[in-house]
Steps between C-alpha positions, in 0.01 A plus 500: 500500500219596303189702519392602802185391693396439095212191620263482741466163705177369485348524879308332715435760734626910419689661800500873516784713559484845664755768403661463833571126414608568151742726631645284782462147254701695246775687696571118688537384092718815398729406848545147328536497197524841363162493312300794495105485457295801402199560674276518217600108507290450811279326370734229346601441827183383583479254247804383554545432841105371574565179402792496747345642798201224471767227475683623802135534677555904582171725461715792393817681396598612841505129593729474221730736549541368882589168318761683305663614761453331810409125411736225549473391166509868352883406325295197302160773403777703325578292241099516429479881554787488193326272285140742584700821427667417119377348227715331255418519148752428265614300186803362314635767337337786604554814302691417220609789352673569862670153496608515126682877578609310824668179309652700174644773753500507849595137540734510169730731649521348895571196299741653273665652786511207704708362247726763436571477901580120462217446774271268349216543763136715522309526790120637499265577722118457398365730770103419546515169290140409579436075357826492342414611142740809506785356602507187282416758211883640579637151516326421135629830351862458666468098316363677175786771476815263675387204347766221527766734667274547790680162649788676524312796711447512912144648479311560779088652494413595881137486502307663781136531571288624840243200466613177634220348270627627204850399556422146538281506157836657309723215686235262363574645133139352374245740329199538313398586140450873632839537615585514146290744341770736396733209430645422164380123448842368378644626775223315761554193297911503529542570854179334645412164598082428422416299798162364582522807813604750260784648303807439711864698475774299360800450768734654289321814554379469849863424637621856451219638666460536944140578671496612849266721699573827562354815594618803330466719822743315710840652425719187660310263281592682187867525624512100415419543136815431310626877347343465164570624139140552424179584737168448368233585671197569279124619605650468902551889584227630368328363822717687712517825607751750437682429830504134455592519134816734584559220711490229327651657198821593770529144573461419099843720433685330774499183421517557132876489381678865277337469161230290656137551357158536648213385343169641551148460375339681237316708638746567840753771456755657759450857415448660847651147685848497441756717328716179559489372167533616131232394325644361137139507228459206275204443282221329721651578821753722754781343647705603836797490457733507843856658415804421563 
């Protein structure tokens, strides 16, 4: 998940919100999907749902939020209220520095102590995948550092994302010359296909990686993700509010396995979240590390 509300959508006709409908338009999102809006983002509403309320032929946001709630095809509008509400920018190899710390330490030592076990096996969960590119960035660096030992390895990447439309893009595995912006080009050119659509994932890398839907506010969905080794789940909380981070973060620690780690973006920390973890410093990034 990426920036926030960070386009407008070019309108045929602008809607107005009052602050009444703000308020009950974002509470009904917060009850879904955990998302919390500011209201100095009013505005954004506006030009982000217009479009919608002229397609669906309602004069205004009370009409909408009616629809929400009460039509008989409100279950199908959510998947659009998702899609209105995030907005997924993202690339191959986003934030090097973070995945460089990640593959010469973090994933170095579940690997080396995988081994040491005898259990030949990794499981991890890309939290907020977005199209795809994050996940298939793990399954390139886990190919990069395993290399021809990675046969021998059960590896599993549990991809999850709240928009339905951006799960079927990353099951697609076909992207765009922007999609690699912050991607080395050797490594485009040795685990992509060029295809007349676009630059398409190899098999070898797609077959370790899973996409499903998933919300991150509905506890018995999470409770199906595989316990993992390693959580990422970068630029996702910092959309949530303290409540909603606490717990997701809860839900993060349970599934991980002892000596698990948690990866978060950047710019996200847990200071003030969770006491859970102990957060082990590398150069370029913080690690939480679940003990055991």
């Amino acid at each position: 998940m990426g920036s926030l509300f960070s386009n407008a959508i070019s309108l045929r006709k602008s809607v107005g919100i009052s602050d009444a409908e703000f308020m009950q338009l974002r509470d009904f999102i917060y009850e879904k999907c955990g998302i919390f809006v500011d209201i100095k983002r009013k505005y954004l509403f506006e030009s982000r749902f217009s479009k919608r309320l002229n397609d669906l032929g309602l004069p205004g946001f009370a009409d909408y939020i009616k629809y929400l709630k009460f039509d008989m095809r409100k279950n199908e509008e959510l998947a659009t209220l998702f899609e209105l509400v995030t907005t997924n920018e993202t690339s191959f190899c986003r934030d090097g520095k973070q995945l460089e710390a990640f593959q010469d330490k973090v994933l170095k030592e579940v690997l080396d102590a995988q081994r040491k076990a005898g259990r030949l096996e990794l499981n991890i969960w890309s939290a907020g995948c977005s199209s795809g590119e994050e996940p298939y960035t793990l399954s390139i660096l886990l190919h990069e550092t395993l290399r021809a030992e990675i046969a021998r390895w059960r590896i599993a990447i549990t991809a999850v994302d709240l928009s339905r439309a951006m799960v079927e893009r990353a099951r697609e595995g076909v992207y765009a010359d922007y999609a690699f912006k912050t991607t080395p080009d050797d490594i485009r050119q040795k685990y992509f296909v060029n295809s007349p659509s676009g630059w398409k994932i190899k098999p070898e890398v797609a077959r370790i990686v899973t996409f499903q839907e998933m919300n991150l506010n509905d506890p018995l969905a999470l409770k199906r993700v595989p316990r993992s080794h390693i959580v990422f789940c970068r630029n996702v909380v910092i959309y949530f509010d303290d409540a909603m981070k606490r717990k997701v973060v809860s839900s993060f620690y349970d599934n991980l396995l002892p000596g698990g780690y948690l990866m978060l973006g950047h710019s996200e920390t847990l200071h003030k979240v969770s006491s859970s973890f102990k957060p082990v410093y590398h150069p370029g990034t913080i690690a939480y590390l679940k003990e055991g």
